[in-house]
VOPAGU-2260 file (C-alpha; in pm, 1 decimal, decimal comma):
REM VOPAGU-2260
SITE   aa  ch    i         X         Y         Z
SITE  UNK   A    0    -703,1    8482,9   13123,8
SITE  UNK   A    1    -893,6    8269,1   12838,6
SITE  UNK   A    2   -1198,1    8438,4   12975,5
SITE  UNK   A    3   -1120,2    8812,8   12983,4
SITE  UNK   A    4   -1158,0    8919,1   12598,5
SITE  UNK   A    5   -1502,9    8786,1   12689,0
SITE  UNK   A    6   -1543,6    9015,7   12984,1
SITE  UNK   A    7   -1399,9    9325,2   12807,2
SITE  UNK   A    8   -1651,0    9246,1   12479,6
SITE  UNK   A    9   -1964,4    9253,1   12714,4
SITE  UNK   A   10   -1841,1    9546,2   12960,2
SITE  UNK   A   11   -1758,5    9732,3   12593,4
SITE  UNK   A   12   -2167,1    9655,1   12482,0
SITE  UNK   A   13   -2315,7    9909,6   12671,7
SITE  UNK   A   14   -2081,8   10204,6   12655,6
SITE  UNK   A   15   -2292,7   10444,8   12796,5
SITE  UNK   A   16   -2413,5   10196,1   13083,0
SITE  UNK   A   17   -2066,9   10120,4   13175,7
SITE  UNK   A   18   -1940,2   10471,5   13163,3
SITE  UNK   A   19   -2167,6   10616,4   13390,2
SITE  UNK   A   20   -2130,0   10305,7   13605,4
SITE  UNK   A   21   -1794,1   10401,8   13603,5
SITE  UNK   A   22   -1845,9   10758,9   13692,9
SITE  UNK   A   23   -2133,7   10689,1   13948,0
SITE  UNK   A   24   -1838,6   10523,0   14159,3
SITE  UNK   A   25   -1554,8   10787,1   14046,2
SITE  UNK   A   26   -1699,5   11045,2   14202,0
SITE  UNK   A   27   -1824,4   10863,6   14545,8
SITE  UNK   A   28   -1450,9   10740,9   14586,5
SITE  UNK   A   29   -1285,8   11084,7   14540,1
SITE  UNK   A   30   -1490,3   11201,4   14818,9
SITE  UNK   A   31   -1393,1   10888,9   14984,1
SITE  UNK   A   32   -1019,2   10955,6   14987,3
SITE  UNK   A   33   -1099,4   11320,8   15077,4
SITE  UNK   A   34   -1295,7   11260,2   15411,8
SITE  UNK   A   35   -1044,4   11010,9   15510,6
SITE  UNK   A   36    -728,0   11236,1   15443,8
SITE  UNK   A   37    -890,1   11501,8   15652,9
SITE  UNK   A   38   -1001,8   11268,0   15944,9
SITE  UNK   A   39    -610,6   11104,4   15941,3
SITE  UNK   A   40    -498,0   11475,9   15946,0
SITE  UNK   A   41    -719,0   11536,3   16233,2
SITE  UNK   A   42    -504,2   11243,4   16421,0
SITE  UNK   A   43    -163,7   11278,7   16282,6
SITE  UNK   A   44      98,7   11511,3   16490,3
SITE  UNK   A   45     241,6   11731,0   16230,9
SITE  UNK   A   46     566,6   11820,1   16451,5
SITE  UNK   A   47     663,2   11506,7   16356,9
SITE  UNK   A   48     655,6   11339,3   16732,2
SITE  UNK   A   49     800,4   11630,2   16940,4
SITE  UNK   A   50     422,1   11803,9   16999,2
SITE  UNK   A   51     468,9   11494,2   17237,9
SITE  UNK   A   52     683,1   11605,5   17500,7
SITE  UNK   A   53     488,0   11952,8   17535,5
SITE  UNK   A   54     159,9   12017,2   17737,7
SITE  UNK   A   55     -59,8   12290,9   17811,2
SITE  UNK   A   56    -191,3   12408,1   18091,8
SITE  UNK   A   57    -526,8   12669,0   18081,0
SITE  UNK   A   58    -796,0   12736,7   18336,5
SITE  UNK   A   59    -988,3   12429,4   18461,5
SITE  UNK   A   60   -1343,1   12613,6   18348,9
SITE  UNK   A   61   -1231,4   12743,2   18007,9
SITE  UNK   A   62   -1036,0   12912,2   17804,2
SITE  UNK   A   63   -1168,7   13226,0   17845,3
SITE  UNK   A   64   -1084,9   13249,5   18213,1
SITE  UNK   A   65    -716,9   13359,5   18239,3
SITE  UNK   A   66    -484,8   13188,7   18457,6
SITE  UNK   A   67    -234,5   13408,7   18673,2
SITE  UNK   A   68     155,3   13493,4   18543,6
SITE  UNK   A   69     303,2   13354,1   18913,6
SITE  UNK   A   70     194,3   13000,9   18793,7
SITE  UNK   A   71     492,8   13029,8   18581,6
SITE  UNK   A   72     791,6   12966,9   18826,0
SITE  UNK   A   73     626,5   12709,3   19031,6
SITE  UNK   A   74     571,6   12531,7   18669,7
SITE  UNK   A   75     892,5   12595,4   18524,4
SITE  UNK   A   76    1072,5   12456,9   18860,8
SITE  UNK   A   77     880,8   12122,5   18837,4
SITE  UNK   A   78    1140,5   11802,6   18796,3
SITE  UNK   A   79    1058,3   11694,6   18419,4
SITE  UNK   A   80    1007,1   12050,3   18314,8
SITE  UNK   A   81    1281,7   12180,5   18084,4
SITE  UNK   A   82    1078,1   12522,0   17963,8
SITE  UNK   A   83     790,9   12698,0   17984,2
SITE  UNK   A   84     588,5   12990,3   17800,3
SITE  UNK   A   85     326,3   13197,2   17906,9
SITE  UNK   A   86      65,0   13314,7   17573,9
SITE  UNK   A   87    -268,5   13479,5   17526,1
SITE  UNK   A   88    -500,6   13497,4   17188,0
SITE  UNK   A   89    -488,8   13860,9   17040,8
SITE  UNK   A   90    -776,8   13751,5   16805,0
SITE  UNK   A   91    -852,1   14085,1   16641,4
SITE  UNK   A   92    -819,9   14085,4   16255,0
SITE  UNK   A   93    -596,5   14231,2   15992,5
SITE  UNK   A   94    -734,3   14441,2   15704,6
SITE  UNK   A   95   -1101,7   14326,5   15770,4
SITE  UNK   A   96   -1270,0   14001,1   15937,2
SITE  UNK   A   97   -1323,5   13814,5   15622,4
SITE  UNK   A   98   -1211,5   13415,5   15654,8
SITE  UNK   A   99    -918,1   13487,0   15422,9
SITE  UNK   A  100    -748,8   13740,0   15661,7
SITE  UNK   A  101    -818,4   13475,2   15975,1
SITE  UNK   A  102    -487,5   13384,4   16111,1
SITE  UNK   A  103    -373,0   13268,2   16436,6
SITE  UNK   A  104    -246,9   13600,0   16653,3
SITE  UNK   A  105      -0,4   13559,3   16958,1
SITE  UNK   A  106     120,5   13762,7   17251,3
SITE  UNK   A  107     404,5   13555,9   17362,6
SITE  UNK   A  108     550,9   13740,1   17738,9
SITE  UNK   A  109     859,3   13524,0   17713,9
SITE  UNK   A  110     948,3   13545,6   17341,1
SITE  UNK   A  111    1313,7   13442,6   17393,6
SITE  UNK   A  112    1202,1   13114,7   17495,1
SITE  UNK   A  113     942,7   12998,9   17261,6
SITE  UNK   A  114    1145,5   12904,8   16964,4
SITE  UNK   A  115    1305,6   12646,9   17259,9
SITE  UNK   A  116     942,0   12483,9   17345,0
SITE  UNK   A  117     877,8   12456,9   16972,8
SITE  UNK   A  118    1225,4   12330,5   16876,8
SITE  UNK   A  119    1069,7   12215,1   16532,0
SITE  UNK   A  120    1073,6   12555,1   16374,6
SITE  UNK   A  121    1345,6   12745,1   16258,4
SITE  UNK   A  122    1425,6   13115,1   16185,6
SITE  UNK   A  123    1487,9   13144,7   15800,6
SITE  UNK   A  124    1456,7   13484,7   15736,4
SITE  UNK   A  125    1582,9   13775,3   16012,9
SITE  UNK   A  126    1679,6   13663,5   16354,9
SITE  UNK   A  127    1539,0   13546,6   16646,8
SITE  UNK   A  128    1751,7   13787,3   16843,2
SITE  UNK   A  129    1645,0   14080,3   16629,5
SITE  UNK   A  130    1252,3   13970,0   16715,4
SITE  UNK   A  131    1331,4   13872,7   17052,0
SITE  UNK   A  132    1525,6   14248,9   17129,7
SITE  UNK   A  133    1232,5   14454,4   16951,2
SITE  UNK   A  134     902,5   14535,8   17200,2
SITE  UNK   A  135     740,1   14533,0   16862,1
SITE  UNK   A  136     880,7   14285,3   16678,1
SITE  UNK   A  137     681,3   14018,5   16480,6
SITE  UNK   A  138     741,8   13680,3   16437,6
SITE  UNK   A  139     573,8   13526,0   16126,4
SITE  UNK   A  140     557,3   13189,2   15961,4
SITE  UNK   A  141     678,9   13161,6   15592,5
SITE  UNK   A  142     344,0   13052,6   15501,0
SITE  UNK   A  143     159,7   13354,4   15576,4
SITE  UNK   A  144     419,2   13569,4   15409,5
SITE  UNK   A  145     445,7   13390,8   15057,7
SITE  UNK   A  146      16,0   13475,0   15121,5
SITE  UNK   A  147      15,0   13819,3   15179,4
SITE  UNK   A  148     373,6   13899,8   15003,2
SITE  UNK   A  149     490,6   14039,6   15318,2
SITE  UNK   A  150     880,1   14153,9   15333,8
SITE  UNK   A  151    1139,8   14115,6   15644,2
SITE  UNK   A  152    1108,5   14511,2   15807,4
SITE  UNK   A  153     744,1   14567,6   15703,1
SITE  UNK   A  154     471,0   14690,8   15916,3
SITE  UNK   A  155     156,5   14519,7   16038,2
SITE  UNK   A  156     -80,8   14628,3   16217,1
SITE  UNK   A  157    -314,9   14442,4   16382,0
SITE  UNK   A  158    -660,5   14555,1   16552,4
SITE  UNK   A  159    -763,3   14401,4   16863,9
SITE  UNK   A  160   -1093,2   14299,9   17010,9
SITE  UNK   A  161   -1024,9   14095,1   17304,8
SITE  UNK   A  162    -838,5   14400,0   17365,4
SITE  UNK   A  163    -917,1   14727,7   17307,8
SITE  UNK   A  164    -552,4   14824,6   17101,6
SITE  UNK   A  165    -423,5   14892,7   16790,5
SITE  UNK   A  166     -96,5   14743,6   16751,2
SITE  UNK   A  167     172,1   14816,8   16442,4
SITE  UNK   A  168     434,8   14584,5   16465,3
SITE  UNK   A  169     724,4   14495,3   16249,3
SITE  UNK   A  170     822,0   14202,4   16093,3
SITE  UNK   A  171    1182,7   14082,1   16223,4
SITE  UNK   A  172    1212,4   13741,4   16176,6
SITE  UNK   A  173    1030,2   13464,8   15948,6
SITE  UNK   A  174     998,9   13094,2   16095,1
SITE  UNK   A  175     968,6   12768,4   15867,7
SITE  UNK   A  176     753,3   12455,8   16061,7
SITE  UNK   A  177     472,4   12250,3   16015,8
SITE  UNK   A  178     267,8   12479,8   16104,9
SITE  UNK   A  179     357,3   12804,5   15938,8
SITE  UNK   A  180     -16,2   12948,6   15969,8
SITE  UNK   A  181      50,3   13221,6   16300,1
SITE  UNK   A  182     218,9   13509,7   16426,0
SITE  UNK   A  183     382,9   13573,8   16732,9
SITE  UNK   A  184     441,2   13929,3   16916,1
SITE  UNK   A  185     579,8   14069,5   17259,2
SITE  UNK   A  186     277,0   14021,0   17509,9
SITE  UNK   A  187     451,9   14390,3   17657,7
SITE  UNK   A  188     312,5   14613,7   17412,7
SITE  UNK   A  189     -86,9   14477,1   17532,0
SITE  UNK   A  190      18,8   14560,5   17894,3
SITE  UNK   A  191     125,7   14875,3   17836,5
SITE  UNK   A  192    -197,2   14969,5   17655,4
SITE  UNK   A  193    -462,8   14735,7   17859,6
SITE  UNK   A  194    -330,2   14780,8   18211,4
SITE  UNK   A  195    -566,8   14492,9   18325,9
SITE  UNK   A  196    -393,0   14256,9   18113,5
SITE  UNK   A  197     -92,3   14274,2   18314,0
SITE  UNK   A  198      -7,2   14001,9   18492,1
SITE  UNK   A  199    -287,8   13787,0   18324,7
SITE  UNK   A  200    -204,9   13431,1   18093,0
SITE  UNK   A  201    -414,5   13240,3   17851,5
SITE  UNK   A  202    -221,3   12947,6   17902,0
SITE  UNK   A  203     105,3   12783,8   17967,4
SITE  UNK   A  204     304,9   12581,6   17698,8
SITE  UNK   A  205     582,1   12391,1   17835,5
SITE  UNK   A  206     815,0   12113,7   17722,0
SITE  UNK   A  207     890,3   11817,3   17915,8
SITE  UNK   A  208    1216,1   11591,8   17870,9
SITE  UNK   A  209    1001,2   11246,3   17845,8
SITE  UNK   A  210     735,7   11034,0   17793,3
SITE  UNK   A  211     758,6   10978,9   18130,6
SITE  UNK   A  212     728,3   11330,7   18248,0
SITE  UNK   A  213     466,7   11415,8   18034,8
SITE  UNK   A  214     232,9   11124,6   18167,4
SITE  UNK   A  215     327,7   11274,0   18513,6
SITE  UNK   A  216     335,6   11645,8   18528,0
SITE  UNK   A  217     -38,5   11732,4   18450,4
SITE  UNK   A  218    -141,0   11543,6   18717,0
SITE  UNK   A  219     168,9   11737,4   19002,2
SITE  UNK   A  220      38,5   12104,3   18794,8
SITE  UNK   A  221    -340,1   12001,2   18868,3
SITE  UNK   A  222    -304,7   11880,6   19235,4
SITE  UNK   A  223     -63,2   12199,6   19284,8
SITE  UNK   A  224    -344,5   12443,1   19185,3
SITE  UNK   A  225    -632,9   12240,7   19283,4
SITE  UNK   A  226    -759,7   12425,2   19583,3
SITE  UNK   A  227    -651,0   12781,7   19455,5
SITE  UNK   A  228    -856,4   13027,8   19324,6
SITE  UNK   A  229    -778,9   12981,0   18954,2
SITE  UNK   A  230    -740,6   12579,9   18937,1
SITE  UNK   A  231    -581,0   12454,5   18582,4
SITE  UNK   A  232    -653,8   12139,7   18331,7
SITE  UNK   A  233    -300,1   12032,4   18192,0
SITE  UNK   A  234    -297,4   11830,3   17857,6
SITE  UNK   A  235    -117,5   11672,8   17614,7
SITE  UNK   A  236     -84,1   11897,3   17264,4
SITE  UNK   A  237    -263,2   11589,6   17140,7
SITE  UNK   A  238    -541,2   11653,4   17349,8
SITE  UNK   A  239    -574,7   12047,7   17338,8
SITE  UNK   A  240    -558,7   12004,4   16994,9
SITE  UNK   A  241    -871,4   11727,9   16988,0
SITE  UNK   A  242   -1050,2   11969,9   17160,6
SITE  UNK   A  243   -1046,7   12224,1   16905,6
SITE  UNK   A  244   -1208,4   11954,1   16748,2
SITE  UNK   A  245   -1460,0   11858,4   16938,9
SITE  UNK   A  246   -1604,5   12167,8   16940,5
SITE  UNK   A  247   -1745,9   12108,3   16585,3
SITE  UNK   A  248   -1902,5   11768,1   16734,9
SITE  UNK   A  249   -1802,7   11429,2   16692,1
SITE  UNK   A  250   -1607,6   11479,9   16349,0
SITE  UNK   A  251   -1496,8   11116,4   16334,7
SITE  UNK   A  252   -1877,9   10918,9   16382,6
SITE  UNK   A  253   -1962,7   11230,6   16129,7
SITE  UNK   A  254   -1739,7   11135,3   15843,4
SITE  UNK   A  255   -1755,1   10770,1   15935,5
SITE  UNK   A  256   -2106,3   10764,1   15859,9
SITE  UNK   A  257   -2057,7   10954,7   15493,2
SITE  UNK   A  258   -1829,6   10734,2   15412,9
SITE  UNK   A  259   -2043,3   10443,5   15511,9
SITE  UNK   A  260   -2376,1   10566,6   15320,7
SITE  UNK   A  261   -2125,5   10651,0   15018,3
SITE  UNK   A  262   -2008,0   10324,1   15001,4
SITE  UNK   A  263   -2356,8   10166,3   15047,6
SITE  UNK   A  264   -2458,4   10399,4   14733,1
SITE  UNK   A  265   -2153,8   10308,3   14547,1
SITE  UNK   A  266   -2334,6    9951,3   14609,4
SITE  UNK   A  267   -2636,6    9981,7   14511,9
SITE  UNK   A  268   -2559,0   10190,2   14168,6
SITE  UNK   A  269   -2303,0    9893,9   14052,9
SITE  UNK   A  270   -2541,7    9579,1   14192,7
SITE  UNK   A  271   -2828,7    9771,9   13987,9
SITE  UNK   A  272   -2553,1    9787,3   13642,7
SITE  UNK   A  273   -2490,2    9417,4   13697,0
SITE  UNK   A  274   -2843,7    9271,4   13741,3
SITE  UNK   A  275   -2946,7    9482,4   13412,0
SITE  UNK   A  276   -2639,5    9290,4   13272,2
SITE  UNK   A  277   -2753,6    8957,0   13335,4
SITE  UNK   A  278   -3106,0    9016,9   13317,1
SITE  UNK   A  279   -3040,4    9122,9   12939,9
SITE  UNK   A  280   -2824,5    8786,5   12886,8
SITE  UNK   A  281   -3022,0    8469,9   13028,4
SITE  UNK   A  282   -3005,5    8318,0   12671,2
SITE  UNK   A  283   -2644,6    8416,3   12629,6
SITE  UNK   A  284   -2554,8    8254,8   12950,5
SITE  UNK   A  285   -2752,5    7943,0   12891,9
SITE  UNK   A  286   -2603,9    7919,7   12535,1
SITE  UNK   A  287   -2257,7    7933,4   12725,2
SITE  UNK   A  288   -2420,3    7648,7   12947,0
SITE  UNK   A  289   -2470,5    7429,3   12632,8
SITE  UNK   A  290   -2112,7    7537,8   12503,3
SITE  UNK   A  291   -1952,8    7370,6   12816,7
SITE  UNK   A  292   -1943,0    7677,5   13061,6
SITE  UNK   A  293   -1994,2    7546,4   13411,4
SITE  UNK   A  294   -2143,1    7695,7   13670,6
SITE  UNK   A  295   -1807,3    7810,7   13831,7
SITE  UNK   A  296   -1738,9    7980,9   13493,5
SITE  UNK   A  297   -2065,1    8213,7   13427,7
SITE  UNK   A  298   -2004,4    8308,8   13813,9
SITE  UNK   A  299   -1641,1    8390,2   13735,0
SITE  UNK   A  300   -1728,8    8572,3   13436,8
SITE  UNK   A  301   -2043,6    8783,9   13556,9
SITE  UNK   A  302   -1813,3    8806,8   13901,9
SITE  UNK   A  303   -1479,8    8925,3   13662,9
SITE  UNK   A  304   -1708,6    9216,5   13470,0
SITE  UNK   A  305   -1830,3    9370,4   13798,5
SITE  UNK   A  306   -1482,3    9360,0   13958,3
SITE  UNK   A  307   -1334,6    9526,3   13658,5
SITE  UNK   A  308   -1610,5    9786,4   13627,6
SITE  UNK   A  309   -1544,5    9885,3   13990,9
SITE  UNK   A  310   -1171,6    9873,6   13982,7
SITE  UNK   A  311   -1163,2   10133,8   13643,2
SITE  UNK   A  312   -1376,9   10310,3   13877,0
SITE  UNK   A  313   -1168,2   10300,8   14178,7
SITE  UNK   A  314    -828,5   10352,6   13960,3
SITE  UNK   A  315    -984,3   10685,2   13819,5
SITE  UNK   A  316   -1110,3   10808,4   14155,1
SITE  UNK   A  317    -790,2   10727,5   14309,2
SITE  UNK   A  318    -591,6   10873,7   14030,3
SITE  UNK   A  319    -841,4   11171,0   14069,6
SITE  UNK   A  320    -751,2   11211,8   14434,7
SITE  UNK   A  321    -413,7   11224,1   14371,8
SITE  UNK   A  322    -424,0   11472,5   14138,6
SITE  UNK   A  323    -626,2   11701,3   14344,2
SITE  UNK   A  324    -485,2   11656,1   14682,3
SITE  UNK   A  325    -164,9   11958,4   14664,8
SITE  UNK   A  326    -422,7   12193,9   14538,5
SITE  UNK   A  327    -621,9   12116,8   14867,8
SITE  UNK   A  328    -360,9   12157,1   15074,8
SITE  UNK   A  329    -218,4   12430,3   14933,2
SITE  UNK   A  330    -590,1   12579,5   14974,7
SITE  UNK   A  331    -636,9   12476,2   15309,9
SITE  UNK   A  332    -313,9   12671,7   15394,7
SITE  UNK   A  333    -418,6   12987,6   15292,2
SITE  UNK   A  334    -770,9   12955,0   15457,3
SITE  UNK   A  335    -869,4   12979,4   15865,7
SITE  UNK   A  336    -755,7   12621,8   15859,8
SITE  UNK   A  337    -420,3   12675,6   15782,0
SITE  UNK   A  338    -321,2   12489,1   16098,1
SITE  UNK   A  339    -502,3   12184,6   16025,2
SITE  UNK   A  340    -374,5   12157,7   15684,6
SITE  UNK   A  341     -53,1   12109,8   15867,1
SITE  UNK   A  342    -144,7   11748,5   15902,3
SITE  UNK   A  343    -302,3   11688,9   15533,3
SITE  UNK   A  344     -36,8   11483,7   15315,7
SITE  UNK   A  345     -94,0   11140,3   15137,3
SITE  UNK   A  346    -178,0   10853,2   15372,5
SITE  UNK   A  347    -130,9   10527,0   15213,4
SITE  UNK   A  348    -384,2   10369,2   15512,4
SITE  UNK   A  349    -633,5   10551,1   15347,3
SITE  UNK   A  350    -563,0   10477,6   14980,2
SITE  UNK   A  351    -513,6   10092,7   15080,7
SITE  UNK   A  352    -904,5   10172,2   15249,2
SITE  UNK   A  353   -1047,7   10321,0   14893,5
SITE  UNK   A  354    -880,9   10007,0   14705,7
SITE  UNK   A  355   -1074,8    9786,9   14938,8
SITE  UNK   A  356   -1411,9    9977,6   14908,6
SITE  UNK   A  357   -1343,5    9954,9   14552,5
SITE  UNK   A  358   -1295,9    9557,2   14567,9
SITE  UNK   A  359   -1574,0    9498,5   14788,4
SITE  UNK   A  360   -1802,7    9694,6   14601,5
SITE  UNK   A  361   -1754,0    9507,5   14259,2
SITE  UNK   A  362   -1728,4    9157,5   14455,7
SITE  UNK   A  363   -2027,4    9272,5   14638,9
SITE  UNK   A  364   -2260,6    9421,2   14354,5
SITE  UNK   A  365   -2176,1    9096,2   14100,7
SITE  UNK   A  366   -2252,5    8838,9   14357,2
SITE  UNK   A  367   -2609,9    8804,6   14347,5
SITE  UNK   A  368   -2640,5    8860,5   13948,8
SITE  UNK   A  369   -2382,2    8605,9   13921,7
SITE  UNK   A  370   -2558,9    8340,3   14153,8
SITE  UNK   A  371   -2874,8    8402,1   13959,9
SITE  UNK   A  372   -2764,0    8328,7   13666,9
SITE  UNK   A  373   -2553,6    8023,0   13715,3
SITE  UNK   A  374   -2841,5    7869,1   13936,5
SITE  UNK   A  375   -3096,8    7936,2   13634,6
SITE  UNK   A  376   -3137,6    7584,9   13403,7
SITE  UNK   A  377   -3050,5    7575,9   13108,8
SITE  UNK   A  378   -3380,8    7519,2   12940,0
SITE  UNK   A  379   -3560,4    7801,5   13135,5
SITE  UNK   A  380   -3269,4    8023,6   12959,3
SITE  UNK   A  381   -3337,6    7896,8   12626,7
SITE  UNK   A  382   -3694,3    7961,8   12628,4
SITE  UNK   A  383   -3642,2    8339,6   12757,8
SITE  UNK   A  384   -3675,2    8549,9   12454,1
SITE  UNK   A  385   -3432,5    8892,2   12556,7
């Protein structure tokens, strides 16, 4: 303690240096926090473990290849199963095809028993019995109303692609969940307009009763359908969800690698501030050397500035973060990845990551300044005019 008005009278010399120091790592941090909030969201389960007891089961080529409706009973009658629903993507767009009308679009054929497979949402507006009895019914999540200021009984109308229909469907019931980003209609009305449709699933959603049976029903679905005409790939939400993902490439080398070079920058700014510190005060030091400063004390001190020029740093980046991070969710919610930002809240595994970034950095940067100057003699600092 005797030593830090010292450190805060030298970090205080060079305002402008120090500020800037103190932005240079800021900044870097902020993003720091930010790519690890999104690649923990990437991980985390937002239905708050019950995404896993449910798989899903699609074509074993892709997901473009539809799977037949009769899978359904043989699936539903499997021991472990307690319910199953059979969905398709609409895709197709609402008002235009510009990213802030992207939303997720469902034909559900067995509406009365999704809200059983996602057991995590709940009606909160309307009924599910008033959606469930109307052929054109919607089903919408609270999210996407407060966005578009849609009322209970108003019409939407959606356009396809996928298929060729124009569908105007009412809104009967709201849902609140995690994931409040979609929309959910009677699979009927696209039958009755796209004959070929009939019949035809995108894939199968079903809920198991355990751990247990969900580490052994993909592999009784896949055997069943193995040898058949339209074979299936049955995985965990988990892993249906990952590879969404994965289409984008290898997200978590991607921002593991920022976050490396950012903290390697970070580095290099505050070791560059530090050896311009102690370059500028050899005689100082050495005069502190005569004064009875040992070597364990100019290390502490030149150690003690860099540690406290990083951790204002950190603080403010952190405090930065915080500040910022309901606005990004809130953003990411009304954007296409509204279902991601499902998973975005404040992890304190990644705040505990920045605060040791932030620590290693000023450890890191001060160490060699610090060496150099407490292994200089005292005479060779004397005669160095600054």
């Amino acid at each position: 303690m005797k030593l830090l008005p010292l450190v805060l009278k030298n970090l205080l010399r060079k305002k402008t240096r120090s500020a800037l120091t103190v932005g240079s790592i800021v900044l870097p941090l902020l993003v720091i926090c930010l790519l690890g909030t999104l690649l923990r969201a990437l991980e985390t389960d937002p239905s708050g473990g019950k995404g896993m007891y449910r798989l899903i089961v699609r074509h074993k080529v892709s997901l473009t290849n539809w799977l037949p409706a009769a899978y359904d009973a043989k699936i539903r009658n499997l021991p472990g199963v307690v319910e199953t629903i059979r969905m398709q993507w609409f895709g197709g767009s609402y008002i235009d095809q510009s990213a802030r009308n992207q939303f997720a679009r469902f034909s559900v054929t067995d509406v009365d028993r999704l809200l059983r497979v996602w057991d995590e949402a709940t009606v909160v507006e309307g009924s599910e019995a008033d959606w469930v009895s109307d052929r054109s019914g919607l089903l919408v999540g609270r999210q996407l109303m407060r966005k578009y200021g849609w009322k209970l009984g108003q019409k939407v109308t959606l356009k396809g692609d996928i298929y060729p229909v124009t569908l105007e469907l009412t809104i009967r019931a709201v849902f609140s969940a995690p994931d409040e980003s979609g929309v959910y209609f009677h699979h009927a009305g696209i039958e009755e307009a796209v004959p070929y449709a009939k019949g035809q699933v995108g894939w199968y959603w079903l809920k198991t009763h355990s751990v247990e049976a969900t580490e052994r029903v993909p592999k009784v679905i896949d055997a069943m359908f193995e040898n058949s005409p339209e074979p299936t790939r049955t995985e965990t939400e988990k892993q249906f969800q990952s590879m969404w993902v994965s289409m984008i490439g290898n997200v978590k080398l991607l921002v593991g690698s920022i976050t490396t070079i950012i903290g390697l920058v970070i580095l290099v700014i505050a070791a560059n501030t530090m050896a311009m510190a102690a370059r500028e005060r050899v005689t100082e030091i050495a005069v502190l050397r005569v004064l009875g400063f040992t070597r364990e004390k100019v290390v502490g001190l030149v150690l003690a500035e860099s540690l406290a020029l990083s951790l204002l740093g950190g603080a403010l980046g952190v405090g930065l973060f915080l500040l910022l991070l309901p606005g990004l969710r809130e953003g990411l919610l009304n954007s296409p990845m509204a279902s991601f930002a499902a998973g975005v809240r404040l992890f304190p595994e990644v705040l505990l990551a920045a605060s040791g970034v932030t620590v290693a950095v000023g450890l890191l940067a001060g160490l060699v300044p610090a060496l150099r100057s407490a292994g200089r003699s005292i005479t060779d600092g004397l005669r160095q005019v600054g």
